[in-house]
KOLZA-5091 format. One record per residue (C-alpha): residue number from 1; residue in one letter; x, z, y. Coordinates in steps of 0.02 Angstrom, whole numbers. Last residue first. Example, Ala and Ser with C-alpha at 12.3 -4.5 7.8 and 13.67 -1.06 7.14 Angstrom:
(sedren 2,S,(684,357,-53))
(sedren 1,A,(615,390,-225))
//
This chain:
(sedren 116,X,(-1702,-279,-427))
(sedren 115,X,(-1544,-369,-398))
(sedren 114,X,(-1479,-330,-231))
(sedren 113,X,(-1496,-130,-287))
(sedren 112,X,(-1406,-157,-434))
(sedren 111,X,(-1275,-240,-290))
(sedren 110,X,(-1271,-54,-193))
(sedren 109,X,(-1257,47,-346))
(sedren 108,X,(-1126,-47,-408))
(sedren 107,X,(-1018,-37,-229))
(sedren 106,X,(-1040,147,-217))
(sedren 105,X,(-1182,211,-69))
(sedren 104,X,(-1137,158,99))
(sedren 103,X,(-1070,348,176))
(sedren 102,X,(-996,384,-16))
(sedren 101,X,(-898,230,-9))
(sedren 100,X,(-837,246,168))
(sedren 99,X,(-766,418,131))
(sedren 98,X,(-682,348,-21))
(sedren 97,X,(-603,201,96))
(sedren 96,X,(-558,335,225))
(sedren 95,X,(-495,472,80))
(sedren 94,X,(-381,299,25))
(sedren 93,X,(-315,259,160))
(sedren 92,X,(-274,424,236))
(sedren 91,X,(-169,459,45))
(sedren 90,X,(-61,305,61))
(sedren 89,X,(-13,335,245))
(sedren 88,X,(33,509,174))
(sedren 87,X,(106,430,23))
(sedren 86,X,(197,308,149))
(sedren 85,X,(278,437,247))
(sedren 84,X,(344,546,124))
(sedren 83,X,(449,398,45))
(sedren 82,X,(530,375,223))
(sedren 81,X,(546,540,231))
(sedren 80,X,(647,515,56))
(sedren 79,X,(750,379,136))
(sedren 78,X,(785,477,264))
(sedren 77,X,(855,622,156))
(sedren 76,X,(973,484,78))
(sedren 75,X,(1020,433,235))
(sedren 74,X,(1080,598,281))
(sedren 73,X,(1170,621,119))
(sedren 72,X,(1251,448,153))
(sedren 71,X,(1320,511,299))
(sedren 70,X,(1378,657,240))
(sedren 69,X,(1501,567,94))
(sedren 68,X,(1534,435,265))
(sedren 67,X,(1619,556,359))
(sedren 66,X,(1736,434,483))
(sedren 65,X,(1668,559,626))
(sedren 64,X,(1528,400,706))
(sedren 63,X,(1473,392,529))
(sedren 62,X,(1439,587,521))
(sedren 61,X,(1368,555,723))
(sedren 60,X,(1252,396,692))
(sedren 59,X,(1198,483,520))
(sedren 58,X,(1152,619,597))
(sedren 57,X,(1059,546,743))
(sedren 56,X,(972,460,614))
(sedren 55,X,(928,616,525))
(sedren 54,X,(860,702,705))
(sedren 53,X,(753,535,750))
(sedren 52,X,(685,528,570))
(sedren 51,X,(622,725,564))
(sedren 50,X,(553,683,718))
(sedren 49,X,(437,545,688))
(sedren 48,X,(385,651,525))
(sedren 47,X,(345,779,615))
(sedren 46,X,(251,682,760))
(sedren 45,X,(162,578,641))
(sedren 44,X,(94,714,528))
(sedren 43,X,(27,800,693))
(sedren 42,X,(-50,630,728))
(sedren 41,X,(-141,617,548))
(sedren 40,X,(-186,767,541))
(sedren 39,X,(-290,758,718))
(sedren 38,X,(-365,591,632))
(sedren 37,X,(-422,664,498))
(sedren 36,X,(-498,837,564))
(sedren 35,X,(-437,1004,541))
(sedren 34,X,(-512,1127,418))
(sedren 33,X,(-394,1261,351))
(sedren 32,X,(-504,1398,308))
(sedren 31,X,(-648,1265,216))
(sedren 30,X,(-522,1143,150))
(sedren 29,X,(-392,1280,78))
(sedren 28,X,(-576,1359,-5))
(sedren 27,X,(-602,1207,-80))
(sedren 26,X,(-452,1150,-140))
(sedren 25,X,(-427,1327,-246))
(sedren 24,X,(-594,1277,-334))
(sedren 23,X,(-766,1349,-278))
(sedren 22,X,(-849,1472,-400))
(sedren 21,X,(-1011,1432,-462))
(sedren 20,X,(-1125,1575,-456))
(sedren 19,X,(-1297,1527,-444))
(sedren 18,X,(-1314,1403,-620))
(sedren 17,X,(-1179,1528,-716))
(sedren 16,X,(-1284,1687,-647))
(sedren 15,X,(-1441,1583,-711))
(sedren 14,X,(-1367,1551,-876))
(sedren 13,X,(-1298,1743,-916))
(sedren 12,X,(-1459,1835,-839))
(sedren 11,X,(-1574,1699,-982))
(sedren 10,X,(-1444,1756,-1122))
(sedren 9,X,(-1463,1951,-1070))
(sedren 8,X,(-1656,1920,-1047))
(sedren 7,X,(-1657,1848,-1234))
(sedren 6,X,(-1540,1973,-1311))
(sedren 5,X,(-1648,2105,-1257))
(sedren 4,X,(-1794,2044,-1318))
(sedren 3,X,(-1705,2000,-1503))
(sedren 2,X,(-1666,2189,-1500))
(sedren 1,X,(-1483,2229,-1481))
//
C-alpha cells in the first residue's frame, strides 16, 4: 500500500471505532426490557412474597407429617429466598443512591465547588 492509502485506511479505521461503539449485553437487556424501578420492585415483592407463603406452608405440613429431613429442606430454600430478598433490597438501594448521585453532581465535585 502507498503511504496515501494507508493514511485514509488508518483515518476510516479511527472514525468507524469513534461512530461505532457497540453497546454491551446490559445495554441492549435495559433498552428491550425496560420497566421502571418501582414497578420491579413490586413484581419482585409479590414473587418473592409468594415463594415464602408456599415454603412455609411446606414446612407447616412436612413438620405437621413427623418429616422433619423435608422440613428442613424447605427451610433451607427459605432461607435462601430470604438471602434473595435482601440482595434485591440491596441492589434498589444502591441504583437509587447512584441515581441520586449522578442527578446532584458526585459528592467531590459538589464540595470543590463550595471551595472555589
Amino acid at each position: 500500500m502507498s503511504a496515501p492509502a494507508q493514511e485514509e485506511a488508518s483515518a476510516v479505521v479511527n472514525g468507524d471505532a469513534e461512530a461505532e461503539v457497540q453497546p454491551s449485553i446490559w445495554e441492549v437487556i435495559d433498552e428491550l426490557i425496560s420497566v421502571p424501578r418501582a414497578t420491579l420492585a413490586k413484581i419482585l415483592g409479590v414473587a418473592l412474597s409468594i415463594l415464602c407463603c408456599v415454603s412455609s406452608w411446606l414446612i407447616y405440613r412436612e413438620v405437621n407429617n413427623g418429616r422433619l429431613d423435608l422440613a428442613a429442606l424447605h427451610g433451607g430454600f427459605l432461607l435462601l429466598v430470604f438471602g434473595l430478598m435482601g440482595s434485591v433490597a440491596f441492589v434498589l438501594f444502591e441504583a437509587g443512591r447512584l441515581e441520586g448521585e449522578s442527578a446532584e453532581g458526585s459528592p467531590d465535585q459538589v464540595e470543590n465547588k463550595k471551595t472555589d
